[in-house]
GUKOLZA-387000 format. One record per residue (C-alpha): y, z, x. Coordinates in steps of 0.5 Angstrom, whole numbers, plus 500, padded with zeros to 3 digits. Layout:
YZX
...
This chain:
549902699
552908701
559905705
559901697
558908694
564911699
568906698
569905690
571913689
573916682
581915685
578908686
575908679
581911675
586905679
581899677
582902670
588902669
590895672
584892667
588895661
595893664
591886665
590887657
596889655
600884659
596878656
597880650
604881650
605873652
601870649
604874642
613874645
614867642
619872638
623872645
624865647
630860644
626854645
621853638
614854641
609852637
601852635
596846636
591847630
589840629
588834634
587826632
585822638
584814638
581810642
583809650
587802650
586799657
592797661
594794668
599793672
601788677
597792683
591791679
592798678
587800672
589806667
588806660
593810655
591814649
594816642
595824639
596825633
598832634
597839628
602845629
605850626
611853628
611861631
618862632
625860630
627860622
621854621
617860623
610858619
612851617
606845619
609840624
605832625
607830632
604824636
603824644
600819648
596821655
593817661
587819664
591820671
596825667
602824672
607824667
604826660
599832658
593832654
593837649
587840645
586846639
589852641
595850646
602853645
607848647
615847647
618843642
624840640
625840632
629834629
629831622
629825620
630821612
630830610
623830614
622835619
620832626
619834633
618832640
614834645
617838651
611842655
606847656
608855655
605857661
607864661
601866660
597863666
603866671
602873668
595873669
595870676
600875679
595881675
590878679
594878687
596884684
588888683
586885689
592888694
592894691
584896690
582892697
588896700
591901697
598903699
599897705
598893699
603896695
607895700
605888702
607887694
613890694
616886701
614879697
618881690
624884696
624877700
623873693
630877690
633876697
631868697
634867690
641871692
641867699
639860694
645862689
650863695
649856698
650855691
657858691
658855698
656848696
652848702
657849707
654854711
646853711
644855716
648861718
645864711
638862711
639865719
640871717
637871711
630870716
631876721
633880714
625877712
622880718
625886718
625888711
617886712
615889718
618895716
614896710
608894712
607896719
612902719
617904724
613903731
612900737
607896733
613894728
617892734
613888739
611884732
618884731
621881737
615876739
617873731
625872732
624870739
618865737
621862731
629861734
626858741
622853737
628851733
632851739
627846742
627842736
634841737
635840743
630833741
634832736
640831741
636827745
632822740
639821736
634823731
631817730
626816726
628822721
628820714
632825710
634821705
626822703
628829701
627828694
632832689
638834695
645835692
648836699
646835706
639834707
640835715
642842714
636844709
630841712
633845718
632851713
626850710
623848718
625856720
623859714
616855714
615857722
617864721
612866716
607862722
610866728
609872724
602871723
600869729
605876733
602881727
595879729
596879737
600886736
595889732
589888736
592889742
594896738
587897737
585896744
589901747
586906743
580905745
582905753
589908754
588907761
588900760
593896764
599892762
595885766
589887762
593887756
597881757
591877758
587879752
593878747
592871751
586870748
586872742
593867741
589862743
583863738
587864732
592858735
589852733
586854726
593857724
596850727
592846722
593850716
601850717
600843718
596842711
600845708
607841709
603835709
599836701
606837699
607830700
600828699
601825690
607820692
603818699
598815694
603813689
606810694
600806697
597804690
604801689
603796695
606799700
603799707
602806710
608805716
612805710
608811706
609815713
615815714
618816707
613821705
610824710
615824717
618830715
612834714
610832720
616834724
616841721
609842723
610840730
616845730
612851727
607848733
611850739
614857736
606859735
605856742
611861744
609867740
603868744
606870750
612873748
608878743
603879748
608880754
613885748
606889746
604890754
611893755
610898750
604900751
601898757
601902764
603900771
597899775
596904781
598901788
C-alpha cells in the first residue's frame, strides 16, 4: 500500500487529470467535426429491420441476408438538417456489408432521383474509435512510464512519418529501388529508436549493432535459399492489392517485420546484462556472455511464436474463405499462408542470430578480461 501511495504522487495525479480532460475534449471534438469532412456524414435516428431471409450457396454454405430501412439526418453539407430514407442489407457474417443501429454516423453519397433526395451508403465515421485508442496508448505510456514513454511515443510518430515518406518515394520511383529505400529506411528506425529510448550509451550500441547485424545476416540467409531453391514454392502473386514487383516488397515487409523482432529480443538481452553489471562490476566477459545466452534463449521461442501468429492471423479470414469454398488446404497454404510462413522463418533465424551477436557485442562493452 505504501509503494501504491508513493507511486500515484500529486505530479501523478495532476498528469492523470489533464489527460482525462484531453480525453474528453478530443472525444467531443470528432464526434462534433462533420463541419470538417467534404464527404456528407450523416446521423442514423431510426431503424426498420426485416426478417432474415435464409441463403445457400453451392458449398452448402448457409448465411441469411437481412433488409435495413435506415432513418438519417444530414450534419453537414448544404442539406445540413434534411431526413434521408435509406435501405441497406447485412449478412450475418458481415464480411462485406455492415449492420447498423440508432446513433451511428456514417458516410453517405447523396443522389436525387425523379426530384427525391437519395443516398447510398459508403462506410462507418470511425474517427472517434481512432482518436480514443490512441488517448488510451497514450494514458497508459506516460503514467506507467512517464518520460521514456514519451519518448517511446514520439519514436513511433517519427518512425510513422519516415515510413509514409519512404512509402511515397517508392511511389515517386515506381518501385525501382525497394529495397535500397526501405534498407536504409531500416537502420534510420533503429537508430532514431534507440537513440530516444536508451539514450546515447553503451547500452544503445550494443543494442544497435546486435539488431543491424541480427536482422542483415538473416536477410543474407534468406537470400542465399532463394538462389538455391529458385525459390520454388514462393507464391507472390498471392500478394493481394501489388501494383509492382511483389519480390522486391515481400523482401521489404520481410526486413522491417524481422527488425522489429531482432530489436526486441537485443533490447532486452543488452539490457539485463546492463543490469547484472551493476550488480557485480567484476563479473567477466565469459560470465556475461553466457548469461546473455541464457536469457535469449528463454525469451527465444515465445518471441518466435508471436511473430509467427502475427504474420499468419493476417492471412487467416481468406484461409477460411478459401476453405469453405471448396478449396483443399495445399491449395489454401500456398495461396494464403506460404508467405507468412517464409517470413516468420526468416525473422526465426535473425532472433536466433541476435542471441549471440547482443550477448557477444554487450560483453565487449561491459565485461572485463578474467585475470590469468
Amino acid at each position: 500500500m505504501n509503494s501504491i501511495k508513493r507511486w500515484w504522487t500529486k505530479k501523478k495525479i495532476i498528469t492523470f487529470l489533464i489527460l482525462v480532460l484531453i480525453g474528453i475534449v478530443s472525444m467531443l471534438f470528432v464526434t462534433h467535426n462533420q463541419m470538417l469532412y467534404h464527404d456528407t456524414i450523416a446521423k442514423v435516428t431510426t431503424v426498420q429491420t426485416d426478417k432474415p431471409q435464409k441463403q445457400v450457396d453451392t458449398f452448402q454454405n448457409v448465411d441469411h441476408l437481412t433488409d435495413q430501412k435506415l432513418h438519417l439526418v444530414l450534419m453537414n453539407g448544404d442539406k445540413k438538417g434534411q431526413a434521408l430514407t435509406i435501405t441497406n442489407q447485412y449478412s450475418d457474417s458481415q464480411a462485406t456489408d455492415q449492420k447498423y443501429k440508432v446513433g451511428d454516423q456514417i458516410f453517405v453519397k447523396l443522389h436525387t432521383y425523379d426530384g427525391k433526395l437519395g443516398g447510398t451508403i459508403k462506410g462507418f465515421k470511425r474517427d472517434s474509435v481512432l482518436v480514443f485508442l490512441a488517448w488510451l496508448v497514450v494514458c497508459l505510456l506516460v503514467m506507467s512510464m512517464a518520460f521514456k514513454g514519451a519518448m517511446a511515443l514520439f519514436s513511433v510518430l517519427l518512425n510513422a512519418t519516415l515510413f509514409l515518406f519512404a512509402v511515397k518515394l517508392d511511389l515517386k520511383w515506381q518501385g525501382n529501388h525497394v529495397m535500397l529505400i526501405f534498407g536504409v529506411l531500416a537502420v534510420i528506425f533503429s537508430v532514431l529508436t534507440l537513440l530516444l529510448v536508451l539514450g546515447p550509451s553503451k547500452r544503445m550500441l550494443a543494442t544497435l549493432g546486435a539488431t543491424v547485424l541480427g536482422t542483415s545476416i538473416s536477410m543474407l540467409i534468406s537470400l542465399a535459399i532463394f538462389a538455391l531453391t529458385q525459390e520454388k514454392g514462393m507464391f507472390y502473386e498471392s500478394m493481394e492489392y501489388v501494383t509492382q514487383v511483389p519480390r522486391p516488397l515481400f523482401l521489404a515487409e520481410t526486413l522491417l517485420g524481422s527488425l522489429g523482432a531482432v530489436m526486441d529480443e537485443s533490447t532486452d538481452i543488452v539490457a539485463t546484462l546492463f543490469e547484472l553489471k551493476s550488480i557485480d562490476p567484476k563479473v567477466s566477459r565469459g560470465q556475461l556472455f553466457l548469461s546473455g545466452r541464457k536469457v535469449g534463449q528463454s525469451i527465444m521461442g515465445p518471441l518466435v511464436n508471436v511473430l509467427f501468429l502475427i504474420f499468419m492471423t493476417d492471412t487467416f479470414i481468406s484461409a477460411l474463405l478459401y476453405i469453405k469454398n471448396g478449396n483443399s488446404w495445399g491449395y489454401t497454404f500456398a495461396m494464403n499462408m506460404s508467405l507468412g510462413t517464409v517470413q516468420s522463418l526468416i525473422s526465426g533465424i535473425g532472433i536466433v542470430l541476435a542471441i549471440p551477436v547482443a550477448s557477444g557485442l554487450a560483453a565487449l562493452l561491459l565485461g572485463r578480461r578474467r585475470a590469468a
